[in-house]
C-alpha positions as CSV (number, residue, x, y, z in Angstrom):
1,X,0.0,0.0,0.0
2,X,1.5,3.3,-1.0
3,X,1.3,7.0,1.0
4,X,-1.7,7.9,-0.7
5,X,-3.8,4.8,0.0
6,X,-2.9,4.8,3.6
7,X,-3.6,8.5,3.8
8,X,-7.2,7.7,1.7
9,X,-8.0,5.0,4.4
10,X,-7.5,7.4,7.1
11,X,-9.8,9.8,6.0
12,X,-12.5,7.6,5.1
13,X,-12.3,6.3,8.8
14,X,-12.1,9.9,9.7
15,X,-15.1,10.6,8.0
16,X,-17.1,7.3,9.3
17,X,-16.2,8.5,13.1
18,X,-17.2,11.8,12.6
19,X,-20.5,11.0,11.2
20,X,-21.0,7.9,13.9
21,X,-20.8,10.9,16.6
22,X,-23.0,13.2,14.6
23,X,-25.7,10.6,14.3
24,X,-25.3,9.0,17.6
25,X,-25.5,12.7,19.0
26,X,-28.3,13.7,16.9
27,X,-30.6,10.2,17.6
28,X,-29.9,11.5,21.5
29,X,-31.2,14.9,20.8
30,X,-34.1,13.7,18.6
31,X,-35.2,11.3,21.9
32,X,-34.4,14.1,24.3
33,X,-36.9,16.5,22.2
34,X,-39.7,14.1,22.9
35,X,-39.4,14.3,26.2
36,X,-38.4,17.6,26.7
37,X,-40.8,19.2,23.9
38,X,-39.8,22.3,22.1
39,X,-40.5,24.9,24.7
40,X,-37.8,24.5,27.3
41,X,-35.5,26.5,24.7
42,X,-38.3,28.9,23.5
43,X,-39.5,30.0,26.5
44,X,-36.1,30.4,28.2
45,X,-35.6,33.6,30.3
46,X,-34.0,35.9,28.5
47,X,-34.7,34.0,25.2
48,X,-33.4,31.0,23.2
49,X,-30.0,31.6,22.9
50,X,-29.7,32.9,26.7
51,X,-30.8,29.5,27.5
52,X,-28.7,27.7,25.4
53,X,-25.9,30.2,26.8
54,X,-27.0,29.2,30.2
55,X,-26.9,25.8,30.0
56,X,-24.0,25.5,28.1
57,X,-22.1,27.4,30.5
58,X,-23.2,24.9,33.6
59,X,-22.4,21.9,31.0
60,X,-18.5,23.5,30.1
61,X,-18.1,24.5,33.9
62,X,-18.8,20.7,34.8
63,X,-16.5,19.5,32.2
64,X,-13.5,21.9,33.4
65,X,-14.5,20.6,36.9
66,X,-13.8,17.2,36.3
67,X,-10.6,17.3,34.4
68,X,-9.6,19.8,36.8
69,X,-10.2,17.6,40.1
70,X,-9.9,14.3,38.7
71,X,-12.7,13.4,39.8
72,X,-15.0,10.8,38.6
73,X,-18.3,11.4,37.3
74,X,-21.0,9.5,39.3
75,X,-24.1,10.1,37.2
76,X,-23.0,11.8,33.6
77,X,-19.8,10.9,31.6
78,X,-17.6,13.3,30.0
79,X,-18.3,11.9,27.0
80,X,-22.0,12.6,27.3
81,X,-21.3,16.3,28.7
82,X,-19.7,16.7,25.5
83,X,-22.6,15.4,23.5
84,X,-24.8,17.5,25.4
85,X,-22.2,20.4,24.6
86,X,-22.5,19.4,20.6
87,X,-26.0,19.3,21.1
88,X,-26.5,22.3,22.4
89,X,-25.2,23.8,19.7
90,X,-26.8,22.1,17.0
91,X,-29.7,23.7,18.7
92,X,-28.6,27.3,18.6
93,X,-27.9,27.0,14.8
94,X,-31.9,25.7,14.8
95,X,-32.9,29.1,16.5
96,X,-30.1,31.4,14.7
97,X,-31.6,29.5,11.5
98,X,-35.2,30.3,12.3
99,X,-35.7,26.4,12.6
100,X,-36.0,25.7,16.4
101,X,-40.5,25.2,17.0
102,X,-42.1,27.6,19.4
103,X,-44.1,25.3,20.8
């Protein structure tokens, strides 16, 4: 195998991973919306993207405080603060888009 088939594999499997964590993120989000419903992002104080500001905040100080201390999770992983990060912001693109339901 030459350079430039080795270096095609790799991208293909970069490609496959990255969109394996884009769907598995966006299946999440699509079963968290049923339960949540639209209007926990909506009907946020100060608006949508305060919300999603809000949250993502808690969600990023979390994550520093873990890595930081050590510490390990008991309820959430850092892999699925990170998800929860991602999907935030697939959210805010949604409402910056116009695309995010009102109720």
């Amino acid at each position: 195998m030459d350079n430039n088939e080795d270096v095609d594999i790799k991208h293909v499997k970069f490609v496959t991973d990255m969109w394996e964590v884009l769907d598995s993120a966006g299946n999440l989000l699509i079963k968290k919306h049923k339960d949540y419903g639209p209007t926990n992002i909506s009907l946020s104080p100060g608006g949508p993207l305060n919300g999603l500001r809000v949250r993502m905040h808690d969600k990023t100080a979390r994550i520093n405080h873990l890595i930081d201390s050590g510490a390990t999770p008991e309820n959430e992983s850092l892999r699925d603060s990170f998800i929860d990060l991602l999907n935030y912001s697939a959210i805010a693109l949604m409402v910056l888009d116009g695309n995010w339901p009102r109720d």
